[in-house]
Each structure stands twice: as C-alpha cells, then as structure tokens.
VEXDREN-2710 file (C-alpha; in Angstrom, 1 decimal):
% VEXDREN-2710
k/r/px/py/pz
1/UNK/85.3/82.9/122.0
2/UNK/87.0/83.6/125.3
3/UNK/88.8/86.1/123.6
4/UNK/85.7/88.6/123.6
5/UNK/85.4/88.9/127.3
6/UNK/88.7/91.2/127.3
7/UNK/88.0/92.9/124.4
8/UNK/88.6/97.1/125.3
9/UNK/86.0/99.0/125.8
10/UNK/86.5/101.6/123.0
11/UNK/89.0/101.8/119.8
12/UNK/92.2/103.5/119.7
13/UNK/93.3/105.5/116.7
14/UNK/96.6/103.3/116.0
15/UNK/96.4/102.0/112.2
16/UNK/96.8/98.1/112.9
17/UNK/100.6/97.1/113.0
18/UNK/100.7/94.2/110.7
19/UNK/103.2/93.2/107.8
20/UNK/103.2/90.3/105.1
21/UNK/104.9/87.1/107.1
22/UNK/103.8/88.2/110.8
23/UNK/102.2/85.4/112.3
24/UNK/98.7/86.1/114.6
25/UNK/97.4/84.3/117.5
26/UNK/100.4/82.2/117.5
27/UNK/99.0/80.2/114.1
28/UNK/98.3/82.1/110.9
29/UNK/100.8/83.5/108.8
30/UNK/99.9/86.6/106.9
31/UNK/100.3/86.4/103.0
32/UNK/98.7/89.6/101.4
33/UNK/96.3/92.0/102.1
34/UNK/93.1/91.6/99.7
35/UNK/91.1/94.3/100.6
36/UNK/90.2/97.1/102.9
37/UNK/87.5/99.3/103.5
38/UNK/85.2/100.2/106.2
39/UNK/86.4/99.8/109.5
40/UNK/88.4/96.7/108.7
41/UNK/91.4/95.6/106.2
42/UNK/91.6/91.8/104.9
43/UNK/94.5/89.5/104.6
44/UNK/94.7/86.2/102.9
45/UNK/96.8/84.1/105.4
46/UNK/97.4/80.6/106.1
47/UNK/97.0/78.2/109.2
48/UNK/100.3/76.8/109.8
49/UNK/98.6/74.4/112.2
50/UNK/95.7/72.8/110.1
51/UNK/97.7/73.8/106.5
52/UNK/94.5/75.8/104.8
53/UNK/94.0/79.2/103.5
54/UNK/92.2/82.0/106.2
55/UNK/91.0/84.7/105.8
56/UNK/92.4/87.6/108.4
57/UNK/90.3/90.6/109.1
58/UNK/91.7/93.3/111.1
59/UNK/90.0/96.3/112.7
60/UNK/91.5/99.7/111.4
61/UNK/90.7/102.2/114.1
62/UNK/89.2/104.3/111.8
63/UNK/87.3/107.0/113.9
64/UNK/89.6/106.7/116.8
65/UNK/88.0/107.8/120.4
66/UNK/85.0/109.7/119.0
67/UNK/81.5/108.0/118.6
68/UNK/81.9/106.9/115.0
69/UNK/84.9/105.4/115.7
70/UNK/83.9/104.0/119.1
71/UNK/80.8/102.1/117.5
72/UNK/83.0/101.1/114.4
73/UNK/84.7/99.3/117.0
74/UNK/81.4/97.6/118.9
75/UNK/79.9/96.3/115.9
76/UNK/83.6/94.6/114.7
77/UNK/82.9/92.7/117.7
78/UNK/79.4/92.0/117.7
79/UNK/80.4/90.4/113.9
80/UNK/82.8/87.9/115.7
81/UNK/80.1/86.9/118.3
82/UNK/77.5/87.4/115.5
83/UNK/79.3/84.6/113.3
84/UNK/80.5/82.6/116.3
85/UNK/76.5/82.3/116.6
86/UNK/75.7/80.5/113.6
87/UNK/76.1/77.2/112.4
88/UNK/74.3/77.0/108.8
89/UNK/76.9/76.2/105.8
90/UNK/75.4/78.9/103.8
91/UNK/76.9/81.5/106.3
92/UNK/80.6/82.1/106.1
93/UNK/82.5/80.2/109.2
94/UNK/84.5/82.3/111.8
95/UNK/87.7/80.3/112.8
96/UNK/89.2/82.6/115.8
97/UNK/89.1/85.8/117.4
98/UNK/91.9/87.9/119.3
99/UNK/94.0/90.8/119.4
100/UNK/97.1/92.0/117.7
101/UNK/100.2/92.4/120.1
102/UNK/99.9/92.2/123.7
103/UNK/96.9/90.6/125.3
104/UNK/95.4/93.8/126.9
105/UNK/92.8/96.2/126.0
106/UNK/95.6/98.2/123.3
107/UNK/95.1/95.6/121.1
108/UNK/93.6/96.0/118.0
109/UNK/91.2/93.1/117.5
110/UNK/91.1/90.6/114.4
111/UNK/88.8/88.0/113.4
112/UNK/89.9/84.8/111.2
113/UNK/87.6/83.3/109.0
114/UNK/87.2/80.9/106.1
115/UNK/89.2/81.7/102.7
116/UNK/86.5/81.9/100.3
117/UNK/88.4/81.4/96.0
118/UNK/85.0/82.4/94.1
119/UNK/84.4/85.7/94.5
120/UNK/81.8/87.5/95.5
121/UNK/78.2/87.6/93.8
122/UNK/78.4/91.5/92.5
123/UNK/82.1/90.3/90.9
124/UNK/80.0/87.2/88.8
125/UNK/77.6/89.7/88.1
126/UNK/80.2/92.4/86.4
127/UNK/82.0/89.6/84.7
128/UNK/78.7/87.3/83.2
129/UNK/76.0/90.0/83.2
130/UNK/72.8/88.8/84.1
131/UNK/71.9/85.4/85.7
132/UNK/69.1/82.6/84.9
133/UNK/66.1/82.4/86.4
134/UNK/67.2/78.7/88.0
135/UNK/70.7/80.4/89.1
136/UNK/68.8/83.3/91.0
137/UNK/66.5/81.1/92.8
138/UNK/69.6/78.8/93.8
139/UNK/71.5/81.8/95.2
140/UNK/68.2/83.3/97.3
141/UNK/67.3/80.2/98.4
142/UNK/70.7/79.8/100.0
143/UNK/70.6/83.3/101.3
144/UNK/67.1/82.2/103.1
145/UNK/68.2/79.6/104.9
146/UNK/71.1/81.4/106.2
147/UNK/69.0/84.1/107.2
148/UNK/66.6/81.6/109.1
149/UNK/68.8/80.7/110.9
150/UNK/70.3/84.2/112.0
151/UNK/66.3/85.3/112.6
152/UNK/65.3/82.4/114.7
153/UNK/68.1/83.8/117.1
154/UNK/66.8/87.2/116.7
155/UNK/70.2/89.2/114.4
156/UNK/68.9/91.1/111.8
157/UNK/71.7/91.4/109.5
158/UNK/70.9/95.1/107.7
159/UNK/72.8/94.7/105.6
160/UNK/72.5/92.3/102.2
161/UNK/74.2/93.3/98.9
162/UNK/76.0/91.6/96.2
163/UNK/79.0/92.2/97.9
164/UNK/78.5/90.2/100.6
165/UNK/77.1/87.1/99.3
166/UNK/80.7/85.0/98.6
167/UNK/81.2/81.8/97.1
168/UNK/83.8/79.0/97.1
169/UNK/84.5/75.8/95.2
170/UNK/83.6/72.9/96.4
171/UNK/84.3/70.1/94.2
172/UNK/82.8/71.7/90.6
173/UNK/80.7/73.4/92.4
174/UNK/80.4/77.2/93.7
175/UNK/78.2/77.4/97.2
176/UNK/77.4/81.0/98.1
177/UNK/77.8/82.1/101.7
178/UNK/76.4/85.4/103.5
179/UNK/78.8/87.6/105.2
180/UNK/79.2/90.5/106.9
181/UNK/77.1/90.9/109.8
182/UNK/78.5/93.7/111.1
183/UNK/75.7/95.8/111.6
184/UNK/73.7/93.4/112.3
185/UNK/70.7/94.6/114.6
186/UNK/70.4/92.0/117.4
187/UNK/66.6/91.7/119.7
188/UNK/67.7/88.8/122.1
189/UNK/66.6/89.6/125.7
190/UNK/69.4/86.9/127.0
191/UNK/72.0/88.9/129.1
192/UNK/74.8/87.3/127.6
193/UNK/73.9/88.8/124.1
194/UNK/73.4/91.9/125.6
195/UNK/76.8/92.0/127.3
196/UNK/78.7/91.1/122.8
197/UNK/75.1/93.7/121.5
198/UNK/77.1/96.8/119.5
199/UNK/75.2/100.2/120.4
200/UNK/72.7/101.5/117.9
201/UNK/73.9/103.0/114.8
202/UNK/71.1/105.4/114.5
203/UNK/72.5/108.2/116.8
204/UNK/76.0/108.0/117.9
205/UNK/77.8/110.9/120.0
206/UNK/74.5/113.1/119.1
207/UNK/74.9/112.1/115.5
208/UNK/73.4/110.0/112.2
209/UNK/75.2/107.5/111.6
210/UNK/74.5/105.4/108.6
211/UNK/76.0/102.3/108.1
212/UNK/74.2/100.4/105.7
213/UNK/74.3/100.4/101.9
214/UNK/71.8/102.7/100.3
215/UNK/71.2/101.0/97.2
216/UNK/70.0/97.9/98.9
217/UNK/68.6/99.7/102.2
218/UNK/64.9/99.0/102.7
219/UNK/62.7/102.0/103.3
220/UNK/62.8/101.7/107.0
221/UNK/66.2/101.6/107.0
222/UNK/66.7/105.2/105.2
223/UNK/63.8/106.7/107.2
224/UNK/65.7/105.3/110.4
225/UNK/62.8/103.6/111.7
226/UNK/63.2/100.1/113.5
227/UNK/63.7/97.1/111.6
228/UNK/62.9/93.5/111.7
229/UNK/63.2/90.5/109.4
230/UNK/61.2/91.8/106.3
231/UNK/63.9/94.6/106.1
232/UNK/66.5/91.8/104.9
233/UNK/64.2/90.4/102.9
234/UNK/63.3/93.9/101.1
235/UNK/67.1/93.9/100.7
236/UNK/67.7/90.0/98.7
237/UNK/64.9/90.7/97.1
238/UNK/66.6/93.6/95.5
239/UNK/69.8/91.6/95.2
240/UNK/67.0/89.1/93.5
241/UNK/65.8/91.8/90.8
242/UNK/69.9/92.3/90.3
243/UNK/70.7/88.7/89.4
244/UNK/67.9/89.1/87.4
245/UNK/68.3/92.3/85.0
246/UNK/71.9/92.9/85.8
247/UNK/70.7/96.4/87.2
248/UNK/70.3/97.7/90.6
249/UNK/67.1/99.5/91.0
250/UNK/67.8/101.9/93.7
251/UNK/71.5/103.1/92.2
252/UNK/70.7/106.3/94.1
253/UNK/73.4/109.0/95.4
254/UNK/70.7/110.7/97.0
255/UNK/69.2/109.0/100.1
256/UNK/66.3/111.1/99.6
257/UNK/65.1/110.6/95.9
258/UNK/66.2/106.7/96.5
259/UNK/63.5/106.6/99.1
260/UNK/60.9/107.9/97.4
261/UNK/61.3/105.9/94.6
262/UNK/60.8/102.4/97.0
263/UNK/57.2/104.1/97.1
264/UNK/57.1/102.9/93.1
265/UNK/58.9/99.8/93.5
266/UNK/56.4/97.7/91.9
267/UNK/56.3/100.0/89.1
268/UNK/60.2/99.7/88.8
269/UNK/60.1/95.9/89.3
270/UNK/57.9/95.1/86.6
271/UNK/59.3/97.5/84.2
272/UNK/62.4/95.9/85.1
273/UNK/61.3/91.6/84.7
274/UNK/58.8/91.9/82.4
275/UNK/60.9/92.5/79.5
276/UNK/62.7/89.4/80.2
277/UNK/60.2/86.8/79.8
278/UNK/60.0/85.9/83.4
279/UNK/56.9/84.0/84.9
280/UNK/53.9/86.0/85.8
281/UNK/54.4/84.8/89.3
282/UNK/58.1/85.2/90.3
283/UNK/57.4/88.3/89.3
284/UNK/54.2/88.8/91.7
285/UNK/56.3/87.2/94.5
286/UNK/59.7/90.0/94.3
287/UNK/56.9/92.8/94.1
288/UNK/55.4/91.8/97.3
289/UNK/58.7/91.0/98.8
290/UNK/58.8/94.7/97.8
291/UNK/56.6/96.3/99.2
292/UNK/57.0/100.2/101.0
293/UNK/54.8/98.9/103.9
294/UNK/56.8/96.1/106.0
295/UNK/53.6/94.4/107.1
296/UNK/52.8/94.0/103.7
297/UNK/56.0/91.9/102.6
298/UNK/56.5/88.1/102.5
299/UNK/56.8/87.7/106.5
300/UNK/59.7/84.9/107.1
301/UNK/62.4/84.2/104.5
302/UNK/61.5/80.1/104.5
303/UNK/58.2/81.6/103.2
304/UNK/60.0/83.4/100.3
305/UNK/62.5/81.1/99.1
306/UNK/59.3/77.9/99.3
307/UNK/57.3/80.5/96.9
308/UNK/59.9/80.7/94.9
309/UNK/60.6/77.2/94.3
310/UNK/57.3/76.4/93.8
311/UNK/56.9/78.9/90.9
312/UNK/59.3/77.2/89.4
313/UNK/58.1/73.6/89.8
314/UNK/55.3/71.6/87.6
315/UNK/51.9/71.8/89.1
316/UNK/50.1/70.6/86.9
317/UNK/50.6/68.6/83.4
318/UNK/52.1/71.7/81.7
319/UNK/55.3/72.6/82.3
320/UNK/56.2/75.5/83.3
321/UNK/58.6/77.7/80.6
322/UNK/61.6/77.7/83.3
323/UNK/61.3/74.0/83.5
324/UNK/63.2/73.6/80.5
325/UNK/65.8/75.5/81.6
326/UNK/66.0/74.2/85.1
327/UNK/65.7/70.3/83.7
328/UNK/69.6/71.0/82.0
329/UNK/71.4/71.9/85.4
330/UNK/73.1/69.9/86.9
331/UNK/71.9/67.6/90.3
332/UNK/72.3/68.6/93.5
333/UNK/75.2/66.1/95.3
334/UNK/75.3/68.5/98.8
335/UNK/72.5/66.2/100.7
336/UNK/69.8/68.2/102.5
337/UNK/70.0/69.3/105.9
338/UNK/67.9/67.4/108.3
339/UNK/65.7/69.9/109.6
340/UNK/63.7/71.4/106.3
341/UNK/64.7/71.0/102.5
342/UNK/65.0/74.1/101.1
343/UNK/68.0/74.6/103.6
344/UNK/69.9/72.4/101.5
345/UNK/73.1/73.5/100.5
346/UNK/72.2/73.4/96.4
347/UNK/75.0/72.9/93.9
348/UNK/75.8/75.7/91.1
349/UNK/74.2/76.0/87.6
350/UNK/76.5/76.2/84.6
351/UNK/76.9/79.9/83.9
352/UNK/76.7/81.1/80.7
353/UNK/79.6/82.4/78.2
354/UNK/81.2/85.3/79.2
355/UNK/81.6/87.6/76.2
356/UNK/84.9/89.7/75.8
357/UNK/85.9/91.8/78.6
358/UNK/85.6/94.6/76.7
359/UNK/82.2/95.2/77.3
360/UNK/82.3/95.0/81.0
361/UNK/80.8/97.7/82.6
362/UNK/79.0/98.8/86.2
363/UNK/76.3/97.3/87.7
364/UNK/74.2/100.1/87.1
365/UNK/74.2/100.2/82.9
366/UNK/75.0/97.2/80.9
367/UNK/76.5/94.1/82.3
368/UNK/77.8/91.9/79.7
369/UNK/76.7/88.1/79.5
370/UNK/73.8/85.8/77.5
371/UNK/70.2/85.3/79.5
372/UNK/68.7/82.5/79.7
373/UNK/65.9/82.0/76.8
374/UNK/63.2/81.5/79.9
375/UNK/60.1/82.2/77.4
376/UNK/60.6/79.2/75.2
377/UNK/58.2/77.4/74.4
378/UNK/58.0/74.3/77.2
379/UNK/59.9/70.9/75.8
380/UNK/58.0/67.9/75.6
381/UNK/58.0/65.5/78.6
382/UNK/60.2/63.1/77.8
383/UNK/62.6/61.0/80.2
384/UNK/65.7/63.6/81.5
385/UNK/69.1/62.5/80.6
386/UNK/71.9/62.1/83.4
387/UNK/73.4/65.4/83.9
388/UNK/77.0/65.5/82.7
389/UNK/79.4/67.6/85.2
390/UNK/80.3/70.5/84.0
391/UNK/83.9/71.6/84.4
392/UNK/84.4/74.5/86.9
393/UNK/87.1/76.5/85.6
394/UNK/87.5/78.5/88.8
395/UNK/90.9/80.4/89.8
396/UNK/91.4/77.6/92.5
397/UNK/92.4/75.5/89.8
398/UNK/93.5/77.1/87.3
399/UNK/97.7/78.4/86.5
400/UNK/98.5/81.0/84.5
401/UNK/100.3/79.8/81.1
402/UNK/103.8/81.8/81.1
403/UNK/104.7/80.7/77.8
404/UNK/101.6/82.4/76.2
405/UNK/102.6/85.4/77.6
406/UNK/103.4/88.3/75.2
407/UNK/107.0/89.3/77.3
408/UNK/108.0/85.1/76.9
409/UNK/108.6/85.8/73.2
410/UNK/109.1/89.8/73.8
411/UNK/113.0/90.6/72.2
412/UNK/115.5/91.7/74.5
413/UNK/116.2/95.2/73.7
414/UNK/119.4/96.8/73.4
415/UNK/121.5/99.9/72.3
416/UNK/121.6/103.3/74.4
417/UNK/119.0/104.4/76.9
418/UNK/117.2/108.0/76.5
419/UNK/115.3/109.5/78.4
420/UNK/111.9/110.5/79.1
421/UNK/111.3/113.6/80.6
422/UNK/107.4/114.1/82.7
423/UNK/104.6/114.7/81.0
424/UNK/101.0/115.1/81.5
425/UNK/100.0/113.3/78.1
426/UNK/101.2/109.8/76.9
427/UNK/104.2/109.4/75.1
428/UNK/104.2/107.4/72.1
429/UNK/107.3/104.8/72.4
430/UNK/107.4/101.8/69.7
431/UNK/104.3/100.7/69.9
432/UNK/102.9/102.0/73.9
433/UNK/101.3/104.8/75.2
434/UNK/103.7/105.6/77.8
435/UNK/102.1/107.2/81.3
436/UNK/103.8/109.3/84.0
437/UNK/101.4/109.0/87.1
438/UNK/102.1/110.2/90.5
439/UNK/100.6/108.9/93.3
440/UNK/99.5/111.5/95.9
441/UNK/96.9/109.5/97.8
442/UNK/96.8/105.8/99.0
443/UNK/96.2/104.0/95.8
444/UNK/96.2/104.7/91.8
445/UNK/93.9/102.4/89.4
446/UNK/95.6/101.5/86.2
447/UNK/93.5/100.1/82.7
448/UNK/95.5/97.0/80.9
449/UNK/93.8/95.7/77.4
450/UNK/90.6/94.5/76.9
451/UNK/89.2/97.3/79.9
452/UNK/91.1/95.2/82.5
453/UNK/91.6/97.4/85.8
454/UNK/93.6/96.9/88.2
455/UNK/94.4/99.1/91.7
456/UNK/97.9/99.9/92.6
457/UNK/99.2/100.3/96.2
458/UNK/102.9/101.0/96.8
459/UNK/103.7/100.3/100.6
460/UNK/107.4/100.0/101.9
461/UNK/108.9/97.2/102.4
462/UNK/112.2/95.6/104.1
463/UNK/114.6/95.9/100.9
464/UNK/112.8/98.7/98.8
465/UNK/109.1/99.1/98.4
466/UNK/106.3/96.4/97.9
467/UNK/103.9/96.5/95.2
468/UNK/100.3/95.3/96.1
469/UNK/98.1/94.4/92.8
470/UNK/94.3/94.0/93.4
471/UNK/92.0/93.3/90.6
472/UNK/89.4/95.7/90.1
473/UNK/87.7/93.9/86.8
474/UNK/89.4/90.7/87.0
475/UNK/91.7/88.2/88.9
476/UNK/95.5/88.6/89.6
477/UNK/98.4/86.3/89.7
478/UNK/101.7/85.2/89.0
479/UNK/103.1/83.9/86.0
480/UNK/103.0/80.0/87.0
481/UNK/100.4/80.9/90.2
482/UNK/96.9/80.8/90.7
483/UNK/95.2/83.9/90.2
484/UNK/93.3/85.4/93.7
485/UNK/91.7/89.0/94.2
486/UNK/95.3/90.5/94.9
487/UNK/98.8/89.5/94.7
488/UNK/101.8/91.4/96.7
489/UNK/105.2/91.8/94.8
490/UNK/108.9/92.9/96.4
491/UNK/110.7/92.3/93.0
492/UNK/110.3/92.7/89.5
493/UNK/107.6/90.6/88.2
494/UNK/105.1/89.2/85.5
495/UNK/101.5/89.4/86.5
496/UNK/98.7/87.2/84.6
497/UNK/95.3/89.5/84.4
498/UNK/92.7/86.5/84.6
499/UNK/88.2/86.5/84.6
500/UNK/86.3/84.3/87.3
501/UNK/86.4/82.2/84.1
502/UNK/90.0/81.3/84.4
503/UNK/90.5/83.5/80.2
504/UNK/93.4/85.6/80.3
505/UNK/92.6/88.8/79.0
506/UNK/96.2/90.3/79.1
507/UNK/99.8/90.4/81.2
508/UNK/101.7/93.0/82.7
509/UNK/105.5/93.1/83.7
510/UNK/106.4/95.1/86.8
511/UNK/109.8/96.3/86.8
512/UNK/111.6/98.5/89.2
513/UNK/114.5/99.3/87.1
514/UNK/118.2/99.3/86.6
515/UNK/120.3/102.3/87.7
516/UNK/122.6/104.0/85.6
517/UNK/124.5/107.1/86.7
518/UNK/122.0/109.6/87.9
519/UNK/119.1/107.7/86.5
520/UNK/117.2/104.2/86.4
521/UNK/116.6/102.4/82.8
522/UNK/114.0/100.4/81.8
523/UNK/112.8/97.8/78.7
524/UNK/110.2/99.1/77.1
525/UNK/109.3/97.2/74.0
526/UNK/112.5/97.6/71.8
527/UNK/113.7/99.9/73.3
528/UNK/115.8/101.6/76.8
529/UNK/114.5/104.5/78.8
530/UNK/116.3/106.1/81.4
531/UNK/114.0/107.9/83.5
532/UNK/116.5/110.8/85.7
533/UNK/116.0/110.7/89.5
534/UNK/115.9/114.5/89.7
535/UNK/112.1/114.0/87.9
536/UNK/111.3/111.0/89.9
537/UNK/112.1/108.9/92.7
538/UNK/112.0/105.1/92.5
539/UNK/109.4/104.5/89.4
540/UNK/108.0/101.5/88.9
541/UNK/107.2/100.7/85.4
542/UNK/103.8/98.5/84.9
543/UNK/103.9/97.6/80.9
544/UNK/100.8/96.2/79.4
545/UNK/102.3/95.1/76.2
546/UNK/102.2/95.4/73.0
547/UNK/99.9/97.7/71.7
548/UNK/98.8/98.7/74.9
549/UNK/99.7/101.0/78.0
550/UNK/102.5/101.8/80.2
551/UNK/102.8/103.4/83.5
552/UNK/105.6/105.0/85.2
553/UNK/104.3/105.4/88.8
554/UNK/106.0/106.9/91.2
555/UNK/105.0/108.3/94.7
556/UNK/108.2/110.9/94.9
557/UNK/109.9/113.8/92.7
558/UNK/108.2/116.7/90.4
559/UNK/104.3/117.4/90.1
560/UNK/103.9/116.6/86.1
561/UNK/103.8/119.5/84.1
562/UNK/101.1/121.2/82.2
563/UNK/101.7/120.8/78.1
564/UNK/98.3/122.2/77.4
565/UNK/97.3/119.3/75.5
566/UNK/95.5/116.0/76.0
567/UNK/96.5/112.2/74.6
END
C-alpha cells in the first residue's frame, strides 16, 4: 500500500481514460467494464502475472474540485486502506492499488480486487425470491464475523445492503463476502489511520451529503447523528428481514416518512415474519436488533449471529421446527477459524427451484421463488444420513449451448430488402415486434422473453462502435462462453440471456448490418430490411427471436416521429 502515500490531495474532473485491452499497474489487462455507478466504474480484468480473474475499480471524478467531488475522492481511498486492513475471508480481498497514467498526483486512482462469479445477494434474491431460514442465518453469520473483525479495528462500514454482500464459488459451494466500505466511518486514534481517515460525509463544502443507502440506513444515520457498531447491525438485520420475506421494509423515497416508520419497526417486523412460520425467537432477536434506540440493540455482532444460531439449535429433547430443515443441508467442509467458531467460513445451502422468469419482479413487491416449509411438524430423531453434494450450477461452470439456440436452426432469408421507415410504435414483421429506439442519454434498457432485461451501452471503439451488454435480470454471455454480469461486443454477435441458475431463458443476435446503396440491410426472421441512413446512422439491430422483440438502436439521425398511436 505504498501507493497511498502519493495519492493527490483532491479529484480532478477528467473521466478516467481507460479502454478494453489497456493494461494497469504494469499487470492486469482490462477485459470489460461490469458496472459503474457512484463515484467509481468496474472492470473485469485479468492478472497476466498470476493468470486469474480481477476485479478493476476505477475512480470516475464525478464531482470534480467541489466538496462532493473532493470527498467522493477521500473515501475511494479510505476503501483501499479500509480493505487493505482486513484479513477475514468473509470480506472481499483487495489485490493492489495505484494510479492510472503517470505516477503523480493527475492520476486517477484504481483499486484491484478479487473477481467474485456469484453475484451479489439482492441478484439471488430477484432471481429465487425468498430464502430459508438455515440460508439467512448462514449469510448473517458470515456478515458478523466480517464485521468483527472491521469493529475490533474501529471502521464502521455504514453501509450494508444486498448489494454489497457478493458471493463466489468455491468448489460447490457459494461463500458470501462484504464489500464496499467506502463510507466506512473510522474511530482509531492511531495517527497513521488518521493520515488514509476520508473527511466526514455529514457536511461537506457547507452542505448534506448523504452517502448511504436509505432503505437500509439506521435511524441515526438519516437523522445524521454519530454512529457506531449497532448502526451496521440495524442495517443486516434489515438485510436479515429481506432474505427472509423477500421485501425490504424501509422501500422509502422519502427520507423523512422512512424514518418515522423505524419508530414502528417491530410493528413492521412481526407483520412481516410472522406470516411465515418463523420461530417465536428469531423473531424476538431481529426486533431487538431493531430497535429506534441504539442502546437498546444487540450490542456486538458475535452477540447477534451466536443468538442466532442458538435459536436454531436443539436445547432440549424437542427439536426445534427449523431443525428439520437445517438437518437436509449440506456439511460445512471450510474448517473453522482458529480464534472463535461462528467465524467459520460456512458452506451454501441448496437453494430452492427458481420458478420461470416471468414472474421476476422488484424487491419491493413479489419476488419469485418456494420458502422453506419451516412450520412442519419436527421429524423424528432418527440417525442423519450423509449429505449428498449438491451440484452448483453456477455461471463459472456452465457454457451456453449454441446449438439450442433459436438463430442455429433460424432459415437464411432471402429476396429483396424494404425498408422500414421510423416510427414511434412497433412494427409488426413476420413474426416480431420491431422497435426504433434512439438513444439520447448514456444507456437504453431493452426486455427479451420471459421479462429478461438487459442494459445497452454503445461506446466507440477502434473499427466502428462497441456494444456493452449488462444483464439487468439475468446473466450474459456468448454463444459457447460463460455467462458473467456483462459482456462487451465489436462485431456482430449471438448473446445467451442465462439466471444465477445456469437456465437459459432466451438469445439475442446483434447485428450491425450490411450496407447497400444509401442504406444498411438486415435479417429479420424471413425476411430483409433496409433501414436508409438519411433516418438513422449506424443501427444496431438486437433480435430476440421468434415471437419476440426487436430493436433498432441507434444513437444518430431523426427524433422518431409522433403517429398518435400506441403498440
């Protein structure tokens, strides 16, 4: 961490210069960009030195020389230092940290971490609905320890959520990982921290600043009052009540009304759990870990995840309804870590059978997936079987199938192109609803079958533009490939649209078309369309198949216009 002792003092406002190939700090190639958001965007790359998969997080400058963007900066930094900090396997591992061009303070700076394949926890949750009760526990329990860790050296991290609990495969199994600890709120007295500490994000250049994430904010937070360790524990144990219920409590716009609701949240909690069968006392244990009134929380998070293992285990000769459930998973293999054993890095649960895609919705309504049948009556104590390994069907391992795809068996068409002039409604051709959709922002999202969404991003590129794919309801990936959160295309190309549970729910072809004359054809179904440049610049056609959708997306040429009528 040498690098942090030149890190500038302040941001600049140049957007970071960095292109698909480039190679940083002399050893990781860039391969796409998964993400962005914040203060930061994300790159999958690859270490050329040590052959594995990185993940490459640049800071956007966002903000430039004012105080938001000057603080944006600081806490960037404090996450390297932050991360560079802790040690338990439950927290995601920094690699490196440096700057992007010359070695002086003009450099924008970048952090390389691990390359986590699973997903993050608020993606499992969209795609399988609601969780067990045995599942939930694993995942908190995990999230304790790596909070212990971060709270014995006095980082607060401010800022827990579904999205930034990750999880990769190891083996057949999935361990979850906290990230993110950007805003983390740091009370070491050592001068060294001091000298890495990000300013306050209360009041920056005479200004609120909120950086944390409302719907998972404890009280103290929203009020802007200090916080402490119970505040990320108010936090997981809303991401507890999530994993739970497949609902988030607090899905408030309004800061406000969200805070006076956390006055109720016992009322909510139980109106929430209690429905569900769940154990008088897991119940009683996320109330408390609720509570409006920090001193009256569970004070450390060892303290929270030991309650909630013990509500879980036999105490006496009756067992407990969830120790039916819990007696099917199966046993842990990761060996505990030598200091105390709920830091133990636990293995997954099987999760349950993801229903069709259709019915995916937002975390806030009706998340699709089975729950666990945790009011049973309790099975008989009999011996327990060996556990028979499940198979983890996660994206790491599984290909796409191009032979089942509907353009391997798709007829060539042929004949005379026509065209198809812009419209604001979709155009019925063969057997697709054909879209005209121009691009005047960054990004455009585009629904496939089955409610699959993906996000579009056209960026240039050395011979023509690059297309970037991310997956906004589902995994990505090439015909042949291995599906990831995003894949990044310079040619025509056929795109599996694949779950966390490795089930292709549809394919789309990406084609940048043919010219002819004054125009540039394209296949679409059985038949050729010439779309005319005078109506559009370079178009990129994204067909969804049979049945389905098709886009013509273009980001120059005329505004679409009005018919007065609506597909």
């Amino acid at each position: 961490m040498d690098a942090m002792a030149s890190a500038p003092k302040g941001p600049t406002s140049k957007q970071p210069e960095i292109k698909i190939g480039d190679v940083v700090l002399d050893r990781y190639r860039v391969v796409e960009q998964i993400g962005s958001g914040g203060h930061s965007v994300v790159f999958r790359g690859q270490d050329e030195r040590l052959s594995r998969p990185v993940c490459i997080k640049v800071f956007s400058g966002l903000g430039g020389e004012s105080g938001v963007g000057r603080t944006s900066y600081e806490h960037f930094v404090q996450e390297a230092f932050a991360l560079s900090r802790l040690t338990h396997p439950n927290t995601l591992r920094i690699y490196d940290f440096g700057h992007l061009g010359p070695k002086d303070a003009a450099g924008m700076p970048l952090q390389v971490c691990e390359y986590m394949n699973g997903g993050t926890l608020s993606q499992i949750i969209r795609e399988q609905g609601k969780q067990s009760l045995f599942e939930t526990i694993r995942v908190v329990t995990a999230m304790c320890a790596a909070l212990a860790e971060a709270h014995q050296l006095g980082i607060v991290h401010r800022d827990i959520k579904p999205q930034n609990i990750l999880f990769g495969a190891v083996g057949v199994n999935r361990l979850p990982k906290l990230a993110d600890f950007g805003i983390a709120k740091w009370s070491g007295d050592d001068d060294v921290d001091k000298e890495q500490r990000a300013e306050d994000t209360a009041i920056v250049a005479g200004q609120k600043l909120a950086m944390y994430s409302p719907s998972w904010a404890a009280p103290e937070q929203l009020a802007g009052q200090p916080v402490s360790p119970a505040t990320d524990i108010y936090s997981l144990a809303c991401v507890a009540v999530y994993m739970l219920s497949g609902k988030a409590i607090f899905a408030d716009e309004d800061v406000y009304a969200g805070y006076k609701k956390r006055r109720h949240a016992d009322e909510l909690v139980r109106e929430t759990l209690i429905p569900l069968g769940l154990p008088r006392v897991v119940i009683d244990i996320l109330t408390r870990a609720l509570a409006f009134d920090p001193k009256r929380r569970v004070t450390k998070v060892d303290e929270l995840s030991a309650e909630l293992a013990q509500a879980v285990e036999p105490s006496t000769e009756e067992t407990p309804k969830t120790r039916a459930a819990a007696s099917r998973q199966p046993a842990a293999e990761t060996p505990l870590t030598p200091t105390n054993p709920l830091n133990a890095v636990t293995p997954p649960t099987p999760l349950p059978v993801v229903k069709s895609a259709t019915n995916i919705t937002s975390e806030a309504t009706n998340p699709m997936g089975e729950r666990e049948n945790v009011g049973a009556p309790p099975a008989p104590v009999t011996p327990t079987p060996p556990a028979i390994p499940m198979s983890d069907l996660t994206p790491q391992i599984f290909h796409a199938r191009p032979s089942q795809a509907w353009m391997a068996i798709a007829p060539q068409p042929v004949g005379v192109p026509h065209r198809l002039g812009l419209s604001d409604v979709p155009q019925i051709v063969g057997d697709r609803r054909v879209h005209f959709v121009m691009i005047t922002g960054q990004s455009v999202d585009l629904l496939g079958p089955q409610g699959a969404k993906v996000r579009i991003t056209l960026v240039p590129g050395p011979t023509g533009r690059v297309v970037h794919v991310k997956g906004m309801t589902c995994f990505v990936a090439p015909l042949g490939g291995r599906p990831s959160p995003a894949v990044t295309i310079d040619r025509s190309s056929d795109v599996a649209l694949v779950t966390p549970r490795a089930q292709e729910v549809g394919h789309v072809r990406i084609t940048q078309g043919s010219p002819d004359m004054n125009a540039l054809v394209f296949p679409v179904g059985a038949e050729l369309l010439a779309i005319a440049s005078e109506d559009c610049a370079d178009p990129i056609l994204f067909d969804f198949g049979p049945g389905s959708e098709a886009y013509f997306v273009y980001t120059r040429g005329r505004t679409l216009p009005k018919s007065g009528r609506r597909g």
